[in-house]
C-alpha positions as CSV (number, residue, x, y, z in Angstrom):
1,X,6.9,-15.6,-3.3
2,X,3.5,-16.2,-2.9
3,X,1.1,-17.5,-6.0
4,X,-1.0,-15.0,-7.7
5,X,-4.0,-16.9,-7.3
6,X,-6.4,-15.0,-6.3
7,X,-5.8,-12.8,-9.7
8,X,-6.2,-16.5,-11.7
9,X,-9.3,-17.4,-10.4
10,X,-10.8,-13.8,-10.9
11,X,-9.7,-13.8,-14.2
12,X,-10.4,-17.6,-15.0
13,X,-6.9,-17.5,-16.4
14,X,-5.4,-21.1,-17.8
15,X,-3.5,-20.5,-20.3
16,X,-1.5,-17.5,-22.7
17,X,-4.5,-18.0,-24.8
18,X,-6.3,-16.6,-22.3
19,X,-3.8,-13.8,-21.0
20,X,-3.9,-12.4,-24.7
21,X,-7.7,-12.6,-24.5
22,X,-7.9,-10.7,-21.1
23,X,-5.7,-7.9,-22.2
24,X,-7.2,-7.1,-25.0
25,X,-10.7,-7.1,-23.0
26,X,-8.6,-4.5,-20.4
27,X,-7.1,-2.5,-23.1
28,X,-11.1,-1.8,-24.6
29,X,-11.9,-1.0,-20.7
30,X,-8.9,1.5,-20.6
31,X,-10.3,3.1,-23.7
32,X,-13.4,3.5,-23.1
33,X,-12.5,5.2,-19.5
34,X,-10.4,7.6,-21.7
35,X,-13.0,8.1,-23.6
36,X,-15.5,8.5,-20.8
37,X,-12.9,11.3,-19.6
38,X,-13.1,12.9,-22.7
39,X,-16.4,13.7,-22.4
40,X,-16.0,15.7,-19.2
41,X,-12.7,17.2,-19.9
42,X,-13.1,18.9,-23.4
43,X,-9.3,19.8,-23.3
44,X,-8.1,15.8,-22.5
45,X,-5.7,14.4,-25.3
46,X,-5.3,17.9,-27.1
47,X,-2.4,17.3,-29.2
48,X,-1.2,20.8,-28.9
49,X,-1.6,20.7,-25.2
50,X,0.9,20.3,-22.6
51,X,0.3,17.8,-20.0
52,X,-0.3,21.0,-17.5
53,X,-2.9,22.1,-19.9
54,X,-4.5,18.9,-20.1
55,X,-7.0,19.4,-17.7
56,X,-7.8,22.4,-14.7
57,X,-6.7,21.6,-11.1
58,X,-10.0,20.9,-9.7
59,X,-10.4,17.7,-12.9
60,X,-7.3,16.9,-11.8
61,X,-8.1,16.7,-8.1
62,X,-11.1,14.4,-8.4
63,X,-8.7,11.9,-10.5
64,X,-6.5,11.8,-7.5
65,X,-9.4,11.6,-5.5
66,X,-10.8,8.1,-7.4
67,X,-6.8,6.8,-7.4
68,X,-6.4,7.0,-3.9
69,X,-9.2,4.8,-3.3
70,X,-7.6,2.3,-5.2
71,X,-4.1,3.1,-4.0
72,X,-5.5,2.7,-0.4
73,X,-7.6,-0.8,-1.2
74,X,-4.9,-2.4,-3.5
75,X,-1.7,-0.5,-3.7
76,X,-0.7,0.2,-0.1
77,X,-3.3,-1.2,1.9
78,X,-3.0,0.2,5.9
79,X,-0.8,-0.2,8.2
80,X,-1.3,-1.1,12.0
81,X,1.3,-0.1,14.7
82,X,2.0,-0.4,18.0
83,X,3.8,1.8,20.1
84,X,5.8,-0.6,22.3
85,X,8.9,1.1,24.6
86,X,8.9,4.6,22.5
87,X,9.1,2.5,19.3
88,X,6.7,1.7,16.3
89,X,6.0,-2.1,15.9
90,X,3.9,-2.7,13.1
91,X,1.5,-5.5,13.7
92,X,-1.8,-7.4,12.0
93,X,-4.8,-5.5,12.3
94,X,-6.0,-8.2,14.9
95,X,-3.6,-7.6,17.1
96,X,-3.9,-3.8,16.9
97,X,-7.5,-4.2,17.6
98,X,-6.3,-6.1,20.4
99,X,-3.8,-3.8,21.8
100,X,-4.8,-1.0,24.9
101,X,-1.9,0.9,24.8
102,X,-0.9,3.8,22.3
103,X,-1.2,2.6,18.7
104,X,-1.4,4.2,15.2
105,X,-3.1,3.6,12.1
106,X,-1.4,4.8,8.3
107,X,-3.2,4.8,4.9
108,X,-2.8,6.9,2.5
109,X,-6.2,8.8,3.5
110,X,-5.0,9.3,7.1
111,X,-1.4,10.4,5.5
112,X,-2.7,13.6,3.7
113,X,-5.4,14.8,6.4
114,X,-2.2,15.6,8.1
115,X,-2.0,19.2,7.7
116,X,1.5,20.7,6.8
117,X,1.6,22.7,9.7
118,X,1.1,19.2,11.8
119,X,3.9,17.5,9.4
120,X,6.3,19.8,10.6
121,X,6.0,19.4,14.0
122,X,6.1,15.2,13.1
123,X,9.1,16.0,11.3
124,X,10.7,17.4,14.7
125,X,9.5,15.6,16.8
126,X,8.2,12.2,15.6
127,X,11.1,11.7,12.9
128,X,10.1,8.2,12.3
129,X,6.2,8.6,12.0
130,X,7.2,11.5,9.9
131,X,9.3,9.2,7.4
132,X,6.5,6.5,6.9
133,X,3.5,9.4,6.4
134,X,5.7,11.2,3.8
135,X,6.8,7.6,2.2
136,X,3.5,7.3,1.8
137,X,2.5,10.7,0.8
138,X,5.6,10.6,-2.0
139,X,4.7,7.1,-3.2
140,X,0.8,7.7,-3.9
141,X,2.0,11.3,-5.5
142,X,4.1,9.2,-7.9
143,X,1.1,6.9,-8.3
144,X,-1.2,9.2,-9.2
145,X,1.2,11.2,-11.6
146,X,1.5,8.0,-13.5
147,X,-1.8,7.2,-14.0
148,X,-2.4,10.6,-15.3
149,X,0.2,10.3,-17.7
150,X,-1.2,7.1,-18.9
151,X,-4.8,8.4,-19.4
152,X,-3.4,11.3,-21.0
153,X,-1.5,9.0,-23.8
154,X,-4.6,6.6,-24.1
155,X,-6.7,9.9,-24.8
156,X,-4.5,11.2,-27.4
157,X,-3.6,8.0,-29.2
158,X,-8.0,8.7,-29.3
159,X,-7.5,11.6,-30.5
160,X,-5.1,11.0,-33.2
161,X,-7.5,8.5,-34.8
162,X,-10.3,10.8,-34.5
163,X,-8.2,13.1,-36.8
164,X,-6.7,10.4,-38.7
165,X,-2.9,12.0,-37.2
166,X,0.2,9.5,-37.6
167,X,2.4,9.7,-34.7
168,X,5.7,10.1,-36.3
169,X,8.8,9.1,-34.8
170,X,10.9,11.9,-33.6
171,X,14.4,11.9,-35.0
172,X,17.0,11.1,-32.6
173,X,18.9,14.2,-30.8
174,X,22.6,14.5,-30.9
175,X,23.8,13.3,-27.2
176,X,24.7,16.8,-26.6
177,X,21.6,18.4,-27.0
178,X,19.4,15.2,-25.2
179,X,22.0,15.6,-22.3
180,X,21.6,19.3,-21.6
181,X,17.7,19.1,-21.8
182,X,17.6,16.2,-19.7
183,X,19.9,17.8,-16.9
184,X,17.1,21.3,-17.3
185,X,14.0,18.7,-16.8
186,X,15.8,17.6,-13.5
187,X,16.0,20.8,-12.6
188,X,12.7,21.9,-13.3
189,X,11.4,18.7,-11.7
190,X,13.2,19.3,-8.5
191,X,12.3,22.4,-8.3
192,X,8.1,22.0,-8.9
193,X,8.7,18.8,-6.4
194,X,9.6,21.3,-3.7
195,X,7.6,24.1,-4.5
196,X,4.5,21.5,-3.8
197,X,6.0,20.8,-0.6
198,X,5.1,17.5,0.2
199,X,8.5,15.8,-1.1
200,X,11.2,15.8,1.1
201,X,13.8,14.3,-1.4
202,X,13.2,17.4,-3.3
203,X,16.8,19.8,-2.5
204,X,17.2,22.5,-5.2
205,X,20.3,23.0,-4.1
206,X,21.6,19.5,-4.1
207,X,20.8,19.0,-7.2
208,X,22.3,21.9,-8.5
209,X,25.9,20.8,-7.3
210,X,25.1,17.3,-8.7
211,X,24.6,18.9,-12.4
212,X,27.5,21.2,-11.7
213,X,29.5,18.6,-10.4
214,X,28.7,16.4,-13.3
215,X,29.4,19.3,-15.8
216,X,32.7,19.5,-14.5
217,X,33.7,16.0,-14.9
218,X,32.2,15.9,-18.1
């Protein structure tokens, strides 16, 4: 496994002395981006809000839009193939440059220009190129979800301070009722995933036998 150098040197990092100081310099950064988002999206860290209601789809578009830059520079940088014999060889971008014959290019930008229409003709006829664009569709979605969540959390852990609001911890469920709620968020995650369309691990259906299935045995 290769030495995260580069990250040291950046950082000037030496010691745990100097992790401790470094995080606490990234958690003020993180906070005052919250912040910063606060300012443009009145309805960000609203206790009473739920994460839907956090913010309208066109706020939440233009986050996606800043994350995928970063996803594409640092996260899952592109890809190079060649198309050698009717298969995909992935190769280094010199020797993709290099090649004359058919070749393809995948980064997260190129991934979701492809329109759905287009996807479904990959999906036919391309099955392999159609599994590494909707990897990389799924894992950026997944990304992007995160880092939502996490700027909603930072903005409301704000927002509880601002109104001097203790985060009490919620008493523990009985198994029972944790288990049955848990089982209805699968559901209602499956079944948002394939409205959206753009997950193909998404079956309603599947799922639905799984929960069943798992009733049964329980």
């Amino acid at each position: 496994m290769a030495k995260p150098m580069k990250v040291e040197q950046d950082l000037k990092l030496q010691s745990l002395r100097d992790v401790g100081y470094q995080q606490g310099k990234t958690e003020s950064r993180i906070r005052d981006i919250a912040q910063f988002a606060m300012a443009r999206i009145p309805t960000l860290g609203d206790l009473d809000a739920s994460r839907e209601d956090q913010m309208n789809k066109e706020q939440r578009e233009e986050l996606r839009s800043g994350y995928m830059v970063y996803f594409g520079e640092a996260v899952k940088p592109t890809r190079y193939f060649k198309v050698a014999d009717g298969n995909l060889v992935e190769v280094f971008e010199g020797e993709f440059d290099e090649h004359e014959g058919e070749k393809r290019k995948l980064d997260v930008h190129i991934a979701f220009a492809i329109t759905q229409a287009a996807m479904n003709d990959i999906k036919t006829n391309d099955k392999t190129w159609y599994q590494l664009v909707q990897q990389m569709r799924t894992d950026f979605n997944a990304y992007a979800s995160n880092r939502i969540g996490d700027l909603i959390r930072k903005a409301k852990e704000i927002r509880r301070a601002q109104l001097g609001v203790k985060k009490e911890r919620v008493q523990a469920k009985v198994f029972g009722v944790w288990l049955e709620e848990t089982l209805d968020d699968i559901l209602t995650r499956v079944r948002n995933a394939d409205a959206r369309g753009n997950d193909s691990t998404a079956d309603v259906e599947l799922i639905k036998r799984k929960i069943a299935a798992f009733k049964a045995a329980s």
